[in-house]
N, CA and C atoms as an extended XYZ file, in Angstrom:
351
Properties=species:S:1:pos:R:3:atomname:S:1:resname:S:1:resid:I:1 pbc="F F F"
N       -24.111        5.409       -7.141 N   UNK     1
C       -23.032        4.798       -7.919 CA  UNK     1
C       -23.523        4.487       -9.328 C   UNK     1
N       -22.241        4.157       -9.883 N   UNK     2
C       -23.177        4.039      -11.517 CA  UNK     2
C       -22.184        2.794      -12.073 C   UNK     2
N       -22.769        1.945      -13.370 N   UNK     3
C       -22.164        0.717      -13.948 CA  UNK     3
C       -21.352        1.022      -15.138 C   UNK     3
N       -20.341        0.785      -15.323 N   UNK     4
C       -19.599        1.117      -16.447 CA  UNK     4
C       -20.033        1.438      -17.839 C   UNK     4
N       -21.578        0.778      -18.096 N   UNK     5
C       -22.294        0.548      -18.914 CA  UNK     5
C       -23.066        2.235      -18.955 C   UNK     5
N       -22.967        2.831      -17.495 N   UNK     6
C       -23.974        3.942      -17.311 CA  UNK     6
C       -23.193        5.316      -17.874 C   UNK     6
N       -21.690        4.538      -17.547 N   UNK     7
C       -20.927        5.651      -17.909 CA  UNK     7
C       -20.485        5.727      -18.933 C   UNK     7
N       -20.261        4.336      -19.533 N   UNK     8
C       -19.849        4.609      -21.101 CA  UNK     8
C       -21.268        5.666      -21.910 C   UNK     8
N       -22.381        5.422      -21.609 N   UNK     9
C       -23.693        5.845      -21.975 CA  UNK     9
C       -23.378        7.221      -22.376 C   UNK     9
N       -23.055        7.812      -20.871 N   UNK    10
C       -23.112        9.022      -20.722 CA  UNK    10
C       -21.941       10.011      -21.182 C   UNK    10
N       -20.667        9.290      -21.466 N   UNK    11
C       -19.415        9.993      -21.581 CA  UNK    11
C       -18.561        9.430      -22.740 C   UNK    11
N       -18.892        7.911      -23.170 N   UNK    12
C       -18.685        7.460      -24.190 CA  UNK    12
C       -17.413        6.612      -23.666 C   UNK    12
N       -16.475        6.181      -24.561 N   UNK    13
C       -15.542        5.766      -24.063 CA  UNK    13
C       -15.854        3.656      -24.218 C   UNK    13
N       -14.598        3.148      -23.629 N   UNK    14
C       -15.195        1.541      -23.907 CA  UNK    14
C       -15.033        1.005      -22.762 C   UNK    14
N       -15.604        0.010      -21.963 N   UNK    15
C       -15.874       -0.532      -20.606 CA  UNK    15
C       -14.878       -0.871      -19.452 C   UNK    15
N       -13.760       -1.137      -20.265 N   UNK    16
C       -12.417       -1.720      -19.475 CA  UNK    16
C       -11.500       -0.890      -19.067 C   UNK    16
N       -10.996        0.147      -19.924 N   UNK    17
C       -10.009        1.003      -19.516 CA  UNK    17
C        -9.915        1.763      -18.631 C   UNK    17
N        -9.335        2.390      -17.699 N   UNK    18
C        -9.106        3.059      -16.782 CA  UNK    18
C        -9.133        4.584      -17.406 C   UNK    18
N        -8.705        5.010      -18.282 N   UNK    19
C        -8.796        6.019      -18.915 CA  UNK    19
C        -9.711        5.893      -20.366 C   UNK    19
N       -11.105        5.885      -20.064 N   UNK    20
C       -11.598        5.552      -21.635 CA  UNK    20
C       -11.672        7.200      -22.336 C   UNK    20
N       -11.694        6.716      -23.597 N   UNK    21
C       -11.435        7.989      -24.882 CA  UNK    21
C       -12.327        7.565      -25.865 C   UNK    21
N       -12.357        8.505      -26.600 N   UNK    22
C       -13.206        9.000      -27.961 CA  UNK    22
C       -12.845       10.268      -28.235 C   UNK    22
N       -12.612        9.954      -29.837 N   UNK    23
C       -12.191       10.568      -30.708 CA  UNK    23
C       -10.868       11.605      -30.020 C   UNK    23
N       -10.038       11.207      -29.766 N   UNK    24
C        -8.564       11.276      -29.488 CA  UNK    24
C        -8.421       11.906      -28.148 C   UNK    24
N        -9.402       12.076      -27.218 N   UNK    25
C        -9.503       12.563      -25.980 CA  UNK    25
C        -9.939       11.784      -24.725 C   UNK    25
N        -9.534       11.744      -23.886 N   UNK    26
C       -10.037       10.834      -22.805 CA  UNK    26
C       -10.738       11.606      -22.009 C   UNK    26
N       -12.022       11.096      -21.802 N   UNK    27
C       -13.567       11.646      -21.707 CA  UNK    27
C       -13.755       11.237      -19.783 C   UNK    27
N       -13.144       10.255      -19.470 N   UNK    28
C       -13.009       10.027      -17.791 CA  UNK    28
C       -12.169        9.428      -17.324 C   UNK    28
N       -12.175        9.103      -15.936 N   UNK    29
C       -10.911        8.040      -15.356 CA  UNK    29
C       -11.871        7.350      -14.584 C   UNK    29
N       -11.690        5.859      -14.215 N   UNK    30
C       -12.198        4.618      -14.343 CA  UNK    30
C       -11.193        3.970      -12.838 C   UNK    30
N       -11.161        4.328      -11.719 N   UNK    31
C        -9.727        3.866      -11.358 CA  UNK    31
C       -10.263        2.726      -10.125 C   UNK    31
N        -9.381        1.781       -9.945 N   UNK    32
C        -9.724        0.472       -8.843 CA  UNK    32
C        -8.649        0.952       -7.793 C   UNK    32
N        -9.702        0.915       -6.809 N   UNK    33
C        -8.055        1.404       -5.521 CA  UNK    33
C        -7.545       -0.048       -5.370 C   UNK    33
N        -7.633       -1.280       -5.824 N   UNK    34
C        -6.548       -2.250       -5.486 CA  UNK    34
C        -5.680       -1.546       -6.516 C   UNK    34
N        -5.481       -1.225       -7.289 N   UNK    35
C        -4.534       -0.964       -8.749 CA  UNK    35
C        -3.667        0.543       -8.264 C   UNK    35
N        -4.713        1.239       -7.447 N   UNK    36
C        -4.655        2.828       -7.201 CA  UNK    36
C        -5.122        3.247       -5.979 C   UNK    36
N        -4.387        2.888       -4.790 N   UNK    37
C        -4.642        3.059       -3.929 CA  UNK    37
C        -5.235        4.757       -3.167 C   UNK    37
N        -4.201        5.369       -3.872 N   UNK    38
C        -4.452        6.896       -3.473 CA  UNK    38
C        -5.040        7.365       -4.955 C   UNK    38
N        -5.812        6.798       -5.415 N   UNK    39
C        -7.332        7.336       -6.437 CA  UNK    39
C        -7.937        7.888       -5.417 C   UNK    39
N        -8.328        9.251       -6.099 N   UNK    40
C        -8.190        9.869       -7.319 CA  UNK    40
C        -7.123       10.848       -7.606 C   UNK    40
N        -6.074       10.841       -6.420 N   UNK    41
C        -5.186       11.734       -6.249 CA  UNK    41
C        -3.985       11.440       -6.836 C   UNK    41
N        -3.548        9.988       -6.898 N   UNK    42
C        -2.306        9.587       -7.444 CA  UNK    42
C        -2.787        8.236       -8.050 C   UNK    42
N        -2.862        8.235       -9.631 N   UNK    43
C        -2.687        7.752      -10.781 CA  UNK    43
C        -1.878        6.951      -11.206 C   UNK    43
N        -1.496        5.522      -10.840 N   UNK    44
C        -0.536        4.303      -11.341 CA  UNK    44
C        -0.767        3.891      -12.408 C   UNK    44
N        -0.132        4.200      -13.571 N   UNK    45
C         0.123        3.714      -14.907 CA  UNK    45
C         0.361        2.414      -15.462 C   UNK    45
N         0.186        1.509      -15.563 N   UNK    46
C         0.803        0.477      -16.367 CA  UNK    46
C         2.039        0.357      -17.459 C   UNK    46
N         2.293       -0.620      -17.416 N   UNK    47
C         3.025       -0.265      -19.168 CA  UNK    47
C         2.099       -1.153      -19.975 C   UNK    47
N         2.401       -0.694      -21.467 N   UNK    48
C         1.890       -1.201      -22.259 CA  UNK    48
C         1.808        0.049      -23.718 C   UNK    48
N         1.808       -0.318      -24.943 N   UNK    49
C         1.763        1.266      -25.254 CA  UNK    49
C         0.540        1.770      -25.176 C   UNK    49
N        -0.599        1.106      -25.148 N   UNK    50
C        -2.092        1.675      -25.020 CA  UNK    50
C        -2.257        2.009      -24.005 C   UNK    50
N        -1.755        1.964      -23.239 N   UNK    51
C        -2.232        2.036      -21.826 CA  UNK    51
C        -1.282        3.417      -21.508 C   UNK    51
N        -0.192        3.268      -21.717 N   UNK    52
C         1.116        4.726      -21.608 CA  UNK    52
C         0.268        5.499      -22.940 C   UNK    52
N        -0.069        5.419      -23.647 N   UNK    53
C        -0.487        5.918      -24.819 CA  UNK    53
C        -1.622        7.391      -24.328 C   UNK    53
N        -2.905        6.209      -23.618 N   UNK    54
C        -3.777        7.417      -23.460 CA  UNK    54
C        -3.517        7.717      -21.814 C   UNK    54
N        -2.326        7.529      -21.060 N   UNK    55
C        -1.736        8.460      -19.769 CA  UNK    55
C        -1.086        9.298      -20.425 C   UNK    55
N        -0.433        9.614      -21.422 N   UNK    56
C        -0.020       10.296      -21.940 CA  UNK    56
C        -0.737       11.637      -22.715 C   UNK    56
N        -1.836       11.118      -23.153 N   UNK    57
C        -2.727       12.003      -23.723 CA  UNK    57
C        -3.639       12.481      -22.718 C   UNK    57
N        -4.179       11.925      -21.882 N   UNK    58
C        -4.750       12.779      -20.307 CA  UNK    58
C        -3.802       13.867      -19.456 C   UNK    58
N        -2.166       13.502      -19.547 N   UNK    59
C        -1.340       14.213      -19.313 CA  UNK    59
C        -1.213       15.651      -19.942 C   UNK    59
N        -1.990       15.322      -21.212 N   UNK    60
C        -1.511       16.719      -22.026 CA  UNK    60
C        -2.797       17.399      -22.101 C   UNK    60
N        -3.958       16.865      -21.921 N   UNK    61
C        -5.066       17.403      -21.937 CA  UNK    61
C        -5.463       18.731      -20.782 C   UNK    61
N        -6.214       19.745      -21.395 N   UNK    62
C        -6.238       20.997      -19.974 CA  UNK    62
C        -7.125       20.690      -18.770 C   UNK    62
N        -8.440       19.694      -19.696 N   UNK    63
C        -9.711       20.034      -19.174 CA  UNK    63
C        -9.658       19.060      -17.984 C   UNK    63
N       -10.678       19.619      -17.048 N   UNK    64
C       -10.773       18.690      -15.769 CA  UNK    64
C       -11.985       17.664      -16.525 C   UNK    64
N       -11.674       15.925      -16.357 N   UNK    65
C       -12.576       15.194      -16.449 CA  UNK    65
C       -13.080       14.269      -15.459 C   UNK    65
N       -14.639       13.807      -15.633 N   UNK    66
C       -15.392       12.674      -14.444 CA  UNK    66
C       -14.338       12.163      -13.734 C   UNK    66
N       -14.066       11.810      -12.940 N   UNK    67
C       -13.760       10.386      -12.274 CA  UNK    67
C       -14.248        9.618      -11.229 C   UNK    67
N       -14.146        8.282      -11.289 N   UNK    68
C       -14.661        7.570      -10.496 CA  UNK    68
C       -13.919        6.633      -10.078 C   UNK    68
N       -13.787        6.159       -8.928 N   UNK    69
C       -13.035        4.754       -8.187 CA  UNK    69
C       -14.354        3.646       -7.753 C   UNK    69
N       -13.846        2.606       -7.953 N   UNK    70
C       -14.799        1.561       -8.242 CA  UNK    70
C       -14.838        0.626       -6.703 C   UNK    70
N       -16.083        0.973       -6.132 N   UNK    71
C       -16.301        0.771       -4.832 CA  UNK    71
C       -17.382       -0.452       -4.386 C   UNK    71
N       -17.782       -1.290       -5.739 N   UNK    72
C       -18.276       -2.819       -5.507 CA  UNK    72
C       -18.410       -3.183       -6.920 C   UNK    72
N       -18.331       -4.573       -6.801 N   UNK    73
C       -19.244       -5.064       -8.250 CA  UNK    73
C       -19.873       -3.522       -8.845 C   UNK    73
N       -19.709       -3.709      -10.179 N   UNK    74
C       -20.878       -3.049      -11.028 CA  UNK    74
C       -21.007       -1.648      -10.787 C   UNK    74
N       -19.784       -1.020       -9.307 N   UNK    75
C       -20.426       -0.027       -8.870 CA  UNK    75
C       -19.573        1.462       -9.045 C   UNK    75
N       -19.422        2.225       -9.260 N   UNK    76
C       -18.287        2.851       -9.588 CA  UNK    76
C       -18.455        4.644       -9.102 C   UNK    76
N       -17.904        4.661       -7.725 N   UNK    77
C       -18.653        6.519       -6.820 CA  UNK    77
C       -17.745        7.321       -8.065 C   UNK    77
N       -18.600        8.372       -8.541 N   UNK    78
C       -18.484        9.894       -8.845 CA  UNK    78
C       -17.324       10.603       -7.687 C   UNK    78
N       -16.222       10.688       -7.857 N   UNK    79
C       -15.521       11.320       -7.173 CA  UNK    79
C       -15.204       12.733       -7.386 C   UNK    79
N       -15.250       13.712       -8.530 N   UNK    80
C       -14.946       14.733       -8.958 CA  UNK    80
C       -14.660       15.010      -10.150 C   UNK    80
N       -13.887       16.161      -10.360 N   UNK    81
C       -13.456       16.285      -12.034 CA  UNK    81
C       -11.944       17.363      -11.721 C   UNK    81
N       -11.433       15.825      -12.724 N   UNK    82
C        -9.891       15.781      -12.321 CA  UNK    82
C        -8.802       16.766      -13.174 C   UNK    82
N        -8.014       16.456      -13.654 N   UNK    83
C        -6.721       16.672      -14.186 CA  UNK    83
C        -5.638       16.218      -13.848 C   UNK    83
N        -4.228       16.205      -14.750 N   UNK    84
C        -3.128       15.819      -14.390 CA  UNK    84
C        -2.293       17.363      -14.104 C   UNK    84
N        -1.823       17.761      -12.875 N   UNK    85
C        -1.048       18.467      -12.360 CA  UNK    85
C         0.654       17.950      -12.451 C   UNK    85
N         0.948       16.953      -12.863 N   UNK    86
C         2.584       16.285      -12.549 CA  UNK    86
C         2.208       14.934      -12.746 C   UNK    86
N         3.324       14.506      -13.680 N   UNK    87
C         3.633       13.275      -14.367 CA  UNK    87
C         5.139       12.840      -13.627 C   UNK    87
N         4.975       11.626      -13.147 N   UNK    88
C         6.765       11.756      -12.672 CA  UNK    88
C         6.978       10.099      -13.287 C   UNK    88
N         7.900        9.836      -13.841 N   UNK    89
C         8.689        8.226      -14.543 CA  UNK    89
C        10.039        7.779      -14.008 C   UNK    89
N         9.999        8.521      -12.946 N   UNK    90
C        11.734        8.559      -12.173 CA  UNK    90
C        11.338        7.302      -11.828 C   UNK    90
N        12.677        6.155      -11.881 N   UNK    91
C        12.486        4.732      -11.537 CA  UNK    91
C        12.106        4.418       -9.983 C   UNK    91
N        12.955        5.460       -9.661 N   UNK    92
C        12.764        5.079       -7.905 CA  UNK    92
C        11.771        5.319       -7.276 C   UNK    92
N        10.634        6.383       -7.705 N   UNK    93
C         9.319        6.533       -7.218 CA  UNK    93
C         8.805        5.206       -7.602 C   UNK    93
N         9.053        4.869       -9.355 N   UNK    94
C         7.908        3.975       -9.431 CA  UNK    94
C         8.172        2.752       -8.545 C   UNK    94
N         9.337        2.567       -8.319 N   UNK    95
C         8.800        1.003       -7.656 CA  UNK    95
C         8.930        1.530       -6.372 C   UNK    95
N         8.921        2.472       -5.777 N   UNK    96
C         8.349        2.651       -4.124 CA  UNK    96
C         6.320        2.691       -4.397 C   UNK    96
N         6.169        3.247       -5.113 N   UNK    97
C         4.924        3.216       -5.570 CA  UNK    97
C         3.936        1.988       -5.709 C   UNK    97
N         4.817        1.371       -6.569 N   UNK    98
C         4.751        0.045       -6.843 CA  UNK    98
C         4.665       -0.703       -6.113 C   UNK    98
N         5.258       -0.256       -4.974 N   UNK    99
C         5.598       -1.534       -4.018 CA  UNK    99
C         4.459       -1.235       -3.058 C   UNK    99
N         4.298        0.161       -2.881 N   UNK   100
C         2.994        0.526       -1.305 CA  UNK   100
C         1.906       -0.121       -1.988 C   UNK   100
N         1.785       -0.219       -3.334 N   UNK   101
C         0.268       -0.620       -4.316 CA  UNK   101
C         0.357       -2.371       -3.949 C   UNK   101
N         1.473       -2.610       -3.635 N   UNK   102
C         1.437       -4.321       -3.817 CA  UNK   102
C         1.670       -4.810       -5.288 C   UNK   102
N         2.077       -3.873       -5.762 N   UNK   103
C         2.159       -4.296       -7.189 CA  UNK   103
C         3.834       -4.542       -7.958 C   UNK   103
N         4.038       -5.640       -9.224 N   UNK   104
C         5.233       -5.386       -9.103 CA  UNK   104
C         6.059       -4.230       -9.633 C   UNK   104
N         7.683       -4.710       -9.337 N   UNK   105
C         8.315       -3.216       -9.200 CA  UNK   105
C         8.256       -2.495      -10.810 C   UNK   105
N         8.576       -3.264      -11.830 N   UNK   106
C         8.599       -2.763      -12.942 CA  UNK   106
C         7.080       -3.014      -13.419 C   UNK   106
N         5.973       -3.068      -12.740 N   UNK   107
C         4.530       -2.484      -13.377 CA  UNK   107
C         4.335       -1.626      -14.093 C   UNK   107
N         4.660       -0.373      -13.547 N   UNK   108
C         4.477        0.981      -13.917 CA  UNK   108
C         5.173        1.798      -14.623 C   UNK   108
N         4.397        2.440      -15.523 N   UNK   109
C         5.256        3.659      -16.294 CA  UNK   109
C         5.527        4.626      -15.935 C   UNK   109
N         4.564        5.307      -15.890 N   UNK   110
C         4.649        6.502      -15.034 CA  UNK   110
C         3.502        6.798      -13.931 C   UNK   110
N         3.698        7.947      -12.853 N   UNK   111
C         2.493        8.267      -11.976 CA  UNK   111
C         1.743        9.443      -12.215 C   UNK   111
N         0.828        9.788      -12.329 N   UNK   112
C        -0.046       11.015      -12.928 CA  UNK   112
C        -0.575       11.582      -10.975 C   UNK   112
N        -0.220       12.399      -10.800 N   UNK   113
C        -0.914       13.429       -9.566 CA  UNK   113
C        -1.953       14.340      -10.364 C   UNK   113
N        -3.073       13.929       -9.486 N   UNK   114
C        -3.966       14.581      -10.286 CA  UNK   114
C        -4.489       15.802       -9.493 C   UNK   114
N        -5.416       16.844       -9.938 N   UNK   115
C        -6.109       17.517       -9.214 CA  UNK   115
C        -6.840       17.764       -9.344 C   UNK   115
N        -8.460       18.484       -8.296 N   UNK   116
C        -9.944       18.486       -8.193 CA  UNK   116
C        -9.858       19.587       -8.361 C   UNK   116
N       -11.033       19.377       -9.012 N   UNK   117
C       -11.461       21.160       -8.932 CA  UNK   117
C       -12.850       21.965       -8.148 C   UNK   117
């Protein structure tokens, strides 16, 4: 496993975000299965515009990048290298989504399905 600190190191990006970026690209995904239960496969968005901002720009991006789901303190497993395959913002997914996550109904912006390669 590796510390956010190991990964910013290595991939750049800043400690908190779920999607960290540099220089207008998002370099990995960062994901907590309380937040994202079906990480690394299905992607729960927030709102916010920074936050819709760079789901949006991972959305449009080709390349498969790191990801990791965060599996203790400090600790964060290497799961694969991802992509976004389907973006969906239909209201009624999100708050069924929303709701299996425990989270509330208007949380989310959109859901990113991702895929391994």
């Amino acid at each position: 496993s590796y510390t956010r600190g190991e990964i910013r190191q290595a991939l750049g990006g800043d400690l908190s975000s779920s999607l960290p970026h540099r220089d207008g690209r998002v370099v990995c995904g960062c994901f907590r299965p309380d937040l994202n239960p079906d990480a690394p496969d299905v992607i729960l968005s927030a709102r916010g515009p920074r936050i819709e901002r760079w789901a949006r720009v991972f959305a449009t991006q080709r390349e498969f990048i790191p990801c990791f789901v965060k599996a203790d303190t400090n600790a964060w497993e290497y799961v694969g290298r991802f992509c976004v395959r389907r973006v969906i913002s239909d209201l009624v997914e999100l708050r069924a989504r929303a709701r299996a996550a425990s989270r509330p109904p208007k949380d989310l912006s959109m859901v990113l399905y991702l895929r391994g390669r």
